[in-house]
C-alpha positions in Angstrom: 168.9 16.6 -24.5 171.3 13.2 -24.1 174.9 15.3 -25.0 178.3 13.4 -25.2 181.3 15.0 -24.8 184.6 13.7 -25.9 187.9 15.6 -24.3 187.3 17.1 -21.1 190.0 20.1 -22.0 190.2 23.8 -21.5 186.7 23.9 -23.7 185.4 20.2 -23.3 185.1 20.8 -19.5 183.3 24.4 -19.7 181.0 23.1 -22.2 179.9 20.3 -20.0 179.5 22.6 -16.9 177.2 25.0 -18.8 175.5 22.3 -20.5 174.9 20.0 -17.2 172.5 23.1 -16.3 169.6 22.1 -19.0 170.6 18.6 -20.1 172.3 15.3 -19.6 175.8 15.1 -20.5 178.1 12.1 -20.7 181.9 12.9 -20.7 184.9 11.0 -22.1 188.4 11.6 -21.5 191.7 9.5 -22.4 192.9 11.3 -18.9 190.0 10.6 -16.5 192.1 12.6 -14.0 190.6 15.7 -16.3 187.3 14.4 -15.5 187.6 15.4 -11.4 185.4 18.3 -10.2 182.7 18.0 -13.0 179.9 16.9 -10.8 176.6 15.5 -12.1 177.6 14.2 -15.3 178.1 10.8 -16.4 181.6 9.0 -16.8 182.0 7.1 -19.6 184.4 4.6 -18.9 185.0 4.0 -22.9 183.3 4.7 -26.2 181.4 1.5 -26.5 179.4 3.2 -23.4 178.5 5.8 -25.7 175.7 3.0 -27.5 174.3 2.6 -23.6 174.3 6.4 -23.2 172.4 6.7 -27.1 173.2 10.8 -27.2 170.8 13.2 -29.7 174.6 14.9 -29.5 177.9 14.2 -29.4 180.5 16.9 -28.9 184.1 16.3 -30.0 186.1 18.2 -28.2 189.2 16.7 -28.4 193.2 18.0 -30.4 192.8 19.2 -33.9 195.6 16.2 -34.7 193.0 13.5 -33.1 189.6 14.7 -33.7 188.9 12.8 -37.3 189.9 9.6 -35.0 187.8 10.3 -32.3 184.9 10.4 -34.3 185.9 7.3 -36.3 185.8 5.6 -32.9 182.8 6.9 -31.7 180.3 6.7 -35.1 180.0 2.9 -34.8 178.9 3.7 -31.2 176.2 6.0 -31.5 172.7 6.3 -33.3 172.6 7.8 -36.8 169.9 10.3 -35.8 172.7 11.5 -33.4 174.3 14.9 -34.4 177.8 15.0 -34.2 179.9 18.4 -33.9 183.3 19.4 -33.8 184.7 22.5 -31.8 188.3 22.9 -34.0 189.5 25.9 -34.2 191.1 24.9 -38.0 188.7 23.1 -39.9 191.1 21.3 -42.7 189.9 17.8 -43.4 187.2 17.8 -41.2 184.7 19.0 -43.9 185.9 16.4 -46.3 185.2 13.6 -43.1 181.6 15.0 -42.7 180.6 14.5 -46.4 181.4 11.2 -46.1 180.6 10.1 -42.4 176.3 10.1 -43.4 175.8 11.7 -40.5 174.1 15.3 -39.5 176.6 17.5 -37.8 177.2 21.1 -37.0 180.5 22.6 -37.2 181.6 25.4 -34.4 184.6 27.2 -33.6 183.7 29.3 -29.8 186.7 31.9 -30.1 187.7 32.2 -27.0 189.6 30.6 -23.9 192.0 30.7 -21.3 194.6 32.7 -23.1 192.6 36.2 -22.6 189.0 35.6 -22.2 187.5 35.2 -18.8 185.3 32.1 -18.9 182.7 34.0 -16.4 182.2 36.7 -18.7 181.8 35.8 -22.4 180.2 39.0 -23.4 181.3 40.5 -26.7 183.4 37.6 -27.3 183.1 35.7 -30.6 181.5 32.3 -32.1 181.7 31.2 -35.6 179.2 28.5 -37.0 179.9 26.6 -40.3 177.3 27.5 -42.6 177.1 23.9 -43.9 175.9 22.8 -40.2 172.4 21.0 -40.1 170.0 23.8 -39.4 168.6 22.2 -35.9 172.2 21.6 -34.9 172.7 25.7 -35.6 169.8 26.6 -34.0 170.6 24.7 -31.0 173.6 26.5 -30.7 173.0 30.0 -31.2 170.0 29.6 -28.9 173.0 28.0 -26.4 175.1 30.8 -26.6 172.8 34.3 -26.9 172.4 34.0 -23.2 176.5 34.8 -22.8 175.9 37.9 -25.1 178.5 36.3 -27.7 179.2 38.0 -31.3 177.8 35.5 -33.5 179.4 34.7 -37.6 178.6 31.9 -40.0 181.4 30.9 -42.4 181.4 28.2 -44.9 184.2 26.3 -44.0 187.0 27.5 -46.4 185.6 31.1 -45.3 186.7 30.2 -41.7 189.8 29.0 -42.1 191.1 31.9 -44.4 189.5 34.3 -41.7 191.5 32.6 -38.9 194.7 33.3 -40.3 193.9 36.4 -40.6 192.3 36.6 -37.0 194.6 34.5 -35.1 197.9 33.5 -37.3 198.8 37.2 -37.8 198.6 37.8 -34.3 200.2 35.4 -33.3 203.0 35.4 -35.7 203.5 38.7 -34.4 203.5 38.3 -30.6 206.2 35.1 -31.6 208.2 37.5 -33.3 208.1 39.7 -30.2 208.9 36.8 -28.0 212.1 35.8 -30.2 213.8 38.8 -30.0 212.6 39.8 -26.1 215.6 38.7 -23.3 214.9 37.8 -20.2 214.9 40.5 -17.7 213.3 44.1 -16.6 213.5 46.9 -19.1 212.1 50.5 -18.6 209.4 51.3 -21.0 205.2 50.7 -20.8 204.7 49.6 -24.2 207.5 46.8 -24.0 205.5 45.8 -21.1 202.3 45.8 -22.8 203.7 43.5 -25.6 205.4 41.1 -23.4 202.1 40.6 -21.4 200.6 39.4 -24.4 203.2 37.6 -25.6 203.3 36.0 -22.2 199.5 35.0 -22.6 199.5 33.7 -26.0 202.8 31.5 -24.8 201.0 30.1 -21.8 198.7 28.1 -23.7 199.2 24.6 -24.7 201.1 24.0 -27.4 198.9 21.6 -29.3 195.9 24.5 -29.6 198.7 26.7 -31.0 200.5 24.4 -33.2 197.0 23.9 -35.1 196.4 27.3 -35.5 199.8 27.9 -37.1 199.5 25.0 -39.0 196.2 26.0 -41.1 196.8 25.6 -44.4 196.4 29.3 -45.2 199.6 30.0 -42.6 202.5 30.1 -45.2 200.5 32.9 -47.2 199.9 35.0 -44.4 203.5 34.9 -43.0 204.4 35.5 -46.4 202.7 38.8 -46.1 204.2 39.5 -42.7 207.6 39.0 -44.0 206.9 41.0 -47.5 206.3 44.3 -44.9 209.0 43.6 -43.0 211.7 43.5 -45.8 209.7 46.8 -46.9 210.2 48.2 -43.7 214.0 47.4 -43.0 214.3 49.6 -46.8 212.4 52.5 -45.3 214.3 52.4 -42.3 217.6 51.4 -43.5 217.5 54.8 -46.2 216.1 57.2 -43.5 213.0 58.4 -45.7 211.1 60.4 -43.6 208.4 61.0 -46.5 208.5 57.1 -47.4 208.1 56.7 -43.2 205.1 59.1 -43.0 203.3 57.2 -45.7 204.2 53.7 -43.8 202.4 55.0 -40.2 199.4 56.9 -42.7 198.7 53.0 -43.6 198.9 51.4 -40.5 196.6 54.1 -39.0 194.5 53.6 -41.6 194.7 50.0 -41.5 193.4 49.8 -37.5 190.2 52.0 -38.4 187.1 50.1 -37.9 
């Protein structure tokens, strides 16, 4: 299959090195300096080269904030029997954009990246599909995938986003949290340690990525949630009630059950 890729990023660039293996790929990047050290593909110099090229596929793989412009760009470029796909990790307006674009496209968010996955070794780690993704486009896909042993979900696209602030805003609301409060510095203790790595990891990547996932429209209800326990908590805490406390860590244990 003729693939395009647009942004040659953290995912961008690993999807173009496993999809080289079976197929043609064509990359485009605002930073061509990105582009270095991804042999075998072709370099699209801009996107008018994507009507020479003619993909069956074209990858967007760009920032949340510019993907609906990248594909406004590109479209007038490529063939309508080209299927386009986005890889965001918020969906937002990007449903509305499909409905209206006339073109078949599948929807993906691959859950994972350089924060705590290891790129060689995907196994057990997660892909979502949007349900409302043509069916070839899906099947081309999850066929892509299976071979790395990912868990596979399909969500319609107000399913996902609800789920990823849930998945990915609590946590990383909390790690933040964690990071506020933390000074710089060594301090006995393993489970400080612990928290700090991961705070650590979420903090070293790009801001942009988490920037979007914060700013999913569900955010504000979930931090509402976070804040509603903590006020709860400062009460228990603040009146000493060891019953009140016990019933507290009964719920969170129960809450962590699989």
């Amino acid at each position: 299959m003729k693939i395009a890729i647009l942004g040659i990023g953290h995912m961008g660039s690993w999807l173009a090195r496993e999809l080289k293996k079976k197929n043609k790929i064509a990359v485009y990047d605002l930073d061509k300096s990105k582009i270095n050290g991804i042999a075998d593909v072709k370099v699209l110099s801009n996107l008018s080269d994507l009507g020479l090229f003619n993909p069956e596929l074209l990858i967007n793989a760009v920032t949340l904030q510019n993907t609906i412009k990248a594909f406004e760009e590109s479209l007038k470029n490529i063939s309508k029997t080209c299927i386009i796909c986005d890889v965001a990790s918020v969906k937002g307006e990007i449903s509305a954009f499909y409905a209206k674009s006339g073109f078949r496209f599948v929807s993906l968010h691959p859950m994972f990246g350089p924060t705590f996955a290891d790129m060689d070794s995907l196994k057990e780690e997660n892909l979502v599909i949007i349900k409302e993704s043509d069916e070839n486009g899906k099947e081309f896909f999850k066929d892509f995938f299976r071979q790395y042993g990912l868990n596979q979900f399909e969500y319609t696209f107000e399913e996902h986003d609800k789920m990823m602030t849930y998945s990915l805003t609590l946590p990383f609301i909390s790690s933040m949290v964690f990071a506020a409060c933390a000074k710089s510095g060594i301090v006995p203790g393993t489970t400080f340690a612990r928290h700090k790595k991961i705070a650590k990891g979420l903090l070293s990547e790009d801001h942009s990525l988490l920037s979007e996932i914060l700013f999913n429209q569900h955010s504000i209800e979930q931090l509402n949630q976070i804040t509603a326990q903590l006020e709860f908590l400062k009460h228990v805490i603040k009146a000493k009630d060891y019953d009140e406390m016990r019933k507290v860590f009964e719920k969170l244990r129960k809450n962590l059950g699989d």
